[in-house]
Every structure is written in C-alpha cells, then in structure tokens.
DSSP file (Angstrom, degrees, kcal/mol; ACC not computed):
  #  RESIDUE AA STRUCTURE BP1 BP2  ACC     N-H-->O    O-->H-N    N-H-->O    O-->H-N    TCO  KAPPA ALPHA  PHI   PSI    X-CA   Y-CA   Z-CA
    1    1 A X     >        0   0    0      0, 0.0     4,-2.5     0, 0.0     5,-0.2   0.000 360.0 360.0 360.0 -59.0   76.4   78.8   52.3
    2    2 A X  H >>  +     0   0    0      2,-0.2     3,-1.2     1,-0.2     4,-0.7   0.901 360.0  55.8 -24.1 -71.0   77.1   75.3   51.3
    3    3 A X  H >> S+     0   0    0      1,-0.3     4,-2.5     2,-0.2     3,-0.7   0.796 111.1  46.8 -28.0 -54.3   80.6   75.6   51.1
    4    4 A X  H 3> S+     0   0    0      2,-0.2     4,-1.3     1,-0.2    -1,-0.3   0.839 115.7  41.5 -55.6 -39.6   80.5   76.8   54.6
    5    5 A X  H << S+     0   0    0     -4,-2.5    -1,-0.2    -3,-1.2    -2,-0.2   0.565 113.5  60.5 -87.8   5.5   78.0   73.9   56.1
    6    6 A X  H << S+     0   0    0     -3,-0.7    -2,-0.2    -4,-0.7    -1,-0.2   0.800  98.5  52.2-106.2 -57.1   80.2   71.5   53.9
    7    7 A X  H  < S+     0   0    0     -4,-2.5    -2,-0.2    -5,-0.2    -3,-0.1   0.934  88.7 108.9 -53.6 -47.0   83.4   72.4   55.8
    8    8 A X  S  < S-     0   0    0     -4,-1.3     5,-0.1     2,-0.1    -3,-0.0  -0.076  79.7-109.3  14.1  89.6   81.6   71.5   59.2
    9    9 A X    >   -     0   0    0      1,-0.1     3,-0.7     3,-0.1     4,-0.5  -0.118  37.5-116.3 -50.0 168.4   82.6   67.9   61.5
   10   10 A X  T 3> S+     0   0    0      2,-0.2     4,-1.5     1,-0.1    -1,-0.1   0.516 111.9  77.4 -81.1 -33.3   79.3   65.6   61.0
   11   11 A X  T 34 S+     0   0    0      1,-0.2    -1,-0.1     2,-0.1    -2,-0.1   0.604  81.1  59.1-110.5  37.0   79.2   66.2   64.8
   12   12 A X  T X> S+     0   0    0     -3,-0.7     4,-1.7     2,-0.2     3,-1.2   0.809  96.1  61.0 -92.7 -29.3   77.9   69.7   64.7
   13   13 A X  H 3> S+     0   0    0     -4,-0.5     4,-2.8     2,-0.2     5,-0.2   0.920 106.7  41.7   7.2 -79.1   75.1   68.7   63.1
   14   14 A X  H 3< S+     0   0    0     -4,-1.5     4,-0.3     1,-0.2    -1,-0.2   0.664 113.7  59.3 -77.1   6.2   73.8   66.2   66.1
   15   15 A X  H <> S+     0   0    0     -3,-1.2     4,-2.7     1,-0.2    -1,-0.2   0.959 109.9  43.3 -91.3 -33.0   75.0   69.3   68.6
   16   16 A X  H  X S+     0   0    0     -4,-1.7     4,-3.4     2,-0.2     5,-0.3   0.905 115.0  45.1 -39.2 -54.9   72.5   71.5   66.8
   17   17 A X  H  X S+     0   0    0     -4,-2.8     4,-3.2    -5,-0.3    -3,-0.2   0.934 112.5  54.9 -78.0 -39.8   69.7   69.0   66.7
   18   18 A X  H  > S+     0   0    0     -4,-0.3     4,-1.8    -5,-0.2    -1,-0.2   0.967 108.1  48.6 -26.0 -64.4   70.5   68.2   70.3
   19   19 A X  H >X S+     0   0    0     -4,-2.7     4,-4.8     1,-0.3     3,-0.6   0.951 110.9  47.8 -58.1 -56.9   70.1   71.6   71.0
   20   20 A X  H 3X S+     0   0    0     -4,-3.4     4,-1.5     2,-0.2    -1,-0.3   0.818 106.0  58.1 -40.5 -35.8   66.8   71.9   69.1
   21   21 A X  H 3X S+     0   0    0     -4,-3.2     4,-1.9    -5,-0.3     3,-0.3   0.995 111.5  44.9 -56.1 -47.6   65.5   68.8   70.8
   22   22 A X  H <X S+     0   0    0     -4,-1.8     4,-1.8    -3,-0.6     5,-0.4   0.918 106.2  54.2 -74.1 -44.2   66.2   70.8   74.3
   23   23 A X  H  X S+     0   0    0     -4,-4.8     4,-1.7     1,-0.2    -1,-0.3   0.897 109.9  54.5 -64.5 -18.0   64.8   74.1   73.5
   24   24 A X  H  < S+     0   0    0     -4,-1.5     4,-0.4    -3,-0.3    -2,-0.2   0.941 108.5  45.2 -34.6 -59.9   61.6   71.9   72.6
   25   25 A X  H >X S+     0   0    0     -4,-1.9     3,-4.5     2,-0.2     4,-1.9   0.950 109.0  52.7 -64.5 -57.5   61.5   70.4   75.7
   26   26 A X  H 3X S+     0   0    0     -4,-1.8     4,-2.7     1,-0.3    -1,-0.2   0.887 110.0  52.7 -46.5 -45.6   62.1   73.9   77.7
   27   27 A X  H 3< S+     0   0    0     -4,-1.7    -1,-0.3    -5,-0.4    -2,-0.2   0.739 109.0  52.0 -62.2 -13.7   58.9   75.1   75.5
   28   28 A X  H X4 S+     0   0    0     -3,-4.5     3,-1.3    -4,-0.4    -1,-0.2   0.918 108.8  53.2 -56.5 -51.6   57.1   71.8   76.9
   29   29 A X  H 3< S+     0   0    0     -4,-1.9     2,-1.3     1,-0.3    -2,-0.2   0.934 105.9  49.3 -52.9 -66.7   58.0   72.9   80.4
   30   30 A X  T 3< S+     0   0    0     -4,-2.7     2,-0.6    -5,-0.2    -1,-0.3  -0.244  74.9 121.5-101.4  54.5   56.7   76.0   80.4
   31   31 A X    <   -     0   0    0     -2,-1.3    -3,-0.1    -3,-1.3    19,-0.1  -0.910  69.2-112.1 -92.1 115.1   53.7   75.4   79.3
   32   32 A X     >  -     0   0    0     -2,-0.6     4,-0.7     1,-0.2    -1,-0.1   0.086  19.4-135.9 -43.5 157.0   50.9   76.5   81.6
   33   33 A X  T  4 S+     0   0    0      2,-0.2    -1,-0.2     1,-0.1     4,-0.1   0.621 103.6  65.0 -99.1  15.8   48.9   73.5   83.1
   34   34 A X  T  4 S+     0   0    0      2,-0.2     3,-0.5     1,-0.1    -1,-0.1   0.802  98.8  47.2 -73.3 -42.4   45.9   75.2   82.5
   35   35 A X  T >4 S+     0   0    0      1,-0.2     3,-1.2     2,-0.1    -2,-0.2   0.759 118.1  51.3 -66.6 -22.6   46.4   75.1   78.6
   36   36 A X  T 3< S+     0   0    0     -4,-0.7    13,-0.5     1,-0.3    -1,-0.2   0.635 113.9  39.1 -96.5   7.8   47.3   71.0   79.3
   37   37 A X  T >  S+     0   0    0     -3,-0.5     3,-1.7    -4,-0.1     2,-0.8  -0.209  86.8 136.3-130.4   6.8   44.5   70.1   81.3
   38   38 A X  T <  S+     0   0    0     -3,-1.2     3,-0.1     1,-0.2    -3,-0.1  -0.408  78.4  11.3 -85.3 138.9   42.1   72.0   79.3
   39   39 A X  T 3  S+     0   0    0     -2,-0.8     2,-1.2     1,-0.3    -1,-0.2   0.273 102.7 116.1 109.9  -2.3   39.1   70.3   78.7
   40   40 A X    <   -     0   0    0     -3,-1.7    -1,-0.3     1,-0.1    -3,-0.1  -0.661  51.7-158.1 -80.8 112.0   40.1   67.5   81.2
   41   41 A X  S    S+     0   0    0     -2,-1.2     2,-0.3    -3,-0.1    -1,-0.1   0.571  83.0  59.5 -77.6  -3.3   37.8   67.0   84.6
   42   42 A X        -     0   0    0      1,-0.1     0, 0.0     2,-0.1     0, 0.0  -0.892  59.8-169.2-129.3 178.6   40.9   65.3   86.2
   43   43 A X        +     0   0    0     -2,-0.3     2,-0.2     5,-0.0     5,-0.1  -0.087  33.8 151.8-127.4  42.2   44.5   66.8   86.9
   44   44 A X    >   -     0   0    0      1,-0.1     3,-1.5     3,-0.1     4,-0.2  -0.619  53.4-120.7 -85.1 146.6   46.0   63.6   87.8
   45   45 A X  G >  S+     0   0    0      1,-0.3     3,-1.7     2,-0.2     6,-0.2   0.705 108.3  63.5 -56.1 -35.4   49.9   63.5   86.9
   46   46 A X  G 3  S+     0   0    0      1,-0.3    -1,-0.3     3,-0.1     6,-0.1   0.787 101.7  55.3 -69.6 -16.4   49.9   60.6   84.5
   47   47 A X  G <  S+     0   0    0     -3,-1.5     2,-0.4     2,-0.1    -1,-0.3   0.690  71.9 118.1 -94.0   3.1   47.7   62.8   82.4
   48   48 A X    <   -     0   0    0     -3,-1.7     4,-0.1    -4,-0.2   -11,-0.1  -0.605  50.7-163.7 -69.2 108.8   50.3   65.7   82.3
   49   49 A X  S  > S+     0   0    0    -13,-0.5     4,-1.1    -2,-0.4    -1,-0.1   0.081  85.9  67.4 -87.1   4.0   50.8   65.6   78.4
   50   50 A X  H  > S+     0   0    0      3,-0.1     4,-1.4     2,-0.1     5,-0.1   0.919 100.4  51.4 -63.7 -67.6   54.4   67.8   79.4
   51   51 A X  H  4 S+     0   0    0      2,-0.3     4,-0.4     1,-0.3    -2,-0.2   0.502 108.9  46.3 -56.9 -20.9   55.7   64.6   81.0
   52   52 A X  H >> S+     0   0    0      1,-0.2     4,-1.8     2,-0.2     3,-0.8   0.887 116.4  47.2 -84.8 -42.1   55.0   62.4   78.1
   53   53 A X  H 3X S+     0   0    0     -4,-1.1     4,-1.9     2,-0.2    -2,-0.3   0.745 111.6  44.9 -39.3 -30.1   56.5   64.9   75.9
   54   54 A X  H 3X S+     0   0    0     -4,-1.4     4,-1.9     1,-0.2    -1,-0.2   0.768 110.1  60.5-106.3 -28.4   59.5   65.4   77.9
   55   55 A X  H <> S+     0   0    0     -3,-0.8     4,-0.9    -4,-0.4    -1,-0.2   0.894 111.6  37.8 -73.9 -52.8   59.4   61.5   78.1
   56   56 A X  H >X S+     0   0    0     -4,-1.8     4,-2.4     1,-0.2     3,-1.4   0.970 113.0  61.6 -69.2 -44.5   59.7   61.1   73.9
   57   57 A X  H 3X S+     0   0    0     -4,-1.9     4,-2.1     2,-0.3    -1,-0.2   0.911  99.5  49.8 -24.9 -68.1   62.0   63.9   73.9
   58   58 A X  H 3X S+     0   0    0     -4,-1.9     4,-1.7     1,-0.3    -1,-0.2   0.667 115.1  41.4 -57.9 -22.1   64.4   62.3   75.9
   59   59 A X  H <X S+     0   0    0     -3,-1.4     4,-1.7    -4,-0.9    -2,-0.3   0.844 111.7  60.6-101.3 -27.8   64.5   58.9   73.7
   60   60 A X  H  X S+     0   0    0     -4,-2.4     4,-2.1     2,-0.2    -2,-0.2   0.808 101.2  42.3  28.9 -86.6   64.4   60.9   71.2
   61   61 A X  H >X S+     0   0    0     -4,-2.1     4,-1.5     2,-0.2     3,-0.8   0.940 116.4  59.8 -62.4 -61.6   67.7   62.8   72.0
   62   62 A X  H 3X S+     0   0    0     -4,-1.7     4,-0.6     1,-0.2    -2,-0.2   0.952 109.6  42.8 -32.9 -64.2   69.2   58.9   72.9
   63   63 A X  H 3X S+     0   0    0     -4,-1.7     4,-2.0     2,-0.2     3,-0.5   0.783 109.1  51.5 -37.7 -50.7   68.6   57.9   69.8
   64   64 A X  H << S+     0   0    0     -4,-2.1    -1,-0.2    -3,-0.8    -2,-0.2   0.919 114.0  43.8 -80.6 -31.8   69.7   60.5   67.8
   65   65 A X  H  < S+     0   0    0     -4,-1.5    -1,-0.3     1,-0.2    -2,-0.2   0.323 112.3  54.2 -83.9  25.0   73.1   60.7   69.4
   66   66 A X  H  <        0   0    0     -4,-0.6    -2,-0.2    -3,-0.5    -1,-0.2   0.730 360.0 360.0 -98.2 -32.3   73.5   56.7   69.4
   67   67 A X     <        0   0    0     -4,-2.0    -3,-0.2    -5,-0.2    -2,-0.2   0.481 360.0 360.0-125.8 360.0   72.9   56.5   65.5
C-alpha cells in the first residue's frame, strides 16, 4: 500500500482532500433546518450555522489548493 500511494503526483493528494472538503459541505447542505435552529427562538439567516460552515469550507478549500 505504500509503494502504491508513493508512486502517486503530490496533486492527487489535494484532489482527494478537495473532494473531502466538498462532500463535507454537501453533508452541511443537507442538513435539516430544524436540527440548525434547534433550540433557537429566531430563524434569522445570519444565524444559519450551514452558511457559516459552507463559508469556512470554502476558505478552507482556497487555502488548501494555494499552499
């Protein structure tokens, strides 16, 4: 199994972790908003804990493919 991940370019690595970043985010998405609001008495959008995820995610995934 080494040998094999050893033969590999360096930039399947970041297309993997990419990928992993985005199937995160899709499991963000579809997260009811019932489970992201619970316990909340307001629904207002800023409080949408998806959107902040989906917001680190995305610098996140900048980051990793710039360094």
């Amino acid at each position: 199994m080494g040998e094999l991940l050893k033969g590999l370019p360096l930039y399947w690595a970041k297309i993997i972790a990419t990928l992993l970043y985005l199937l995160l985010a899709l499991w963000v998405i579809t997260r009811p908003s019932h489970f992201i609001f619970r316990g909340s008495r307001e629904r207002k959008r800023w409080k949408d804990l998806r959107l902040w995820a989906l917001v680190l995610i995305g610098i996140q995934i900048i980051l990793y493919l710039i360094f």
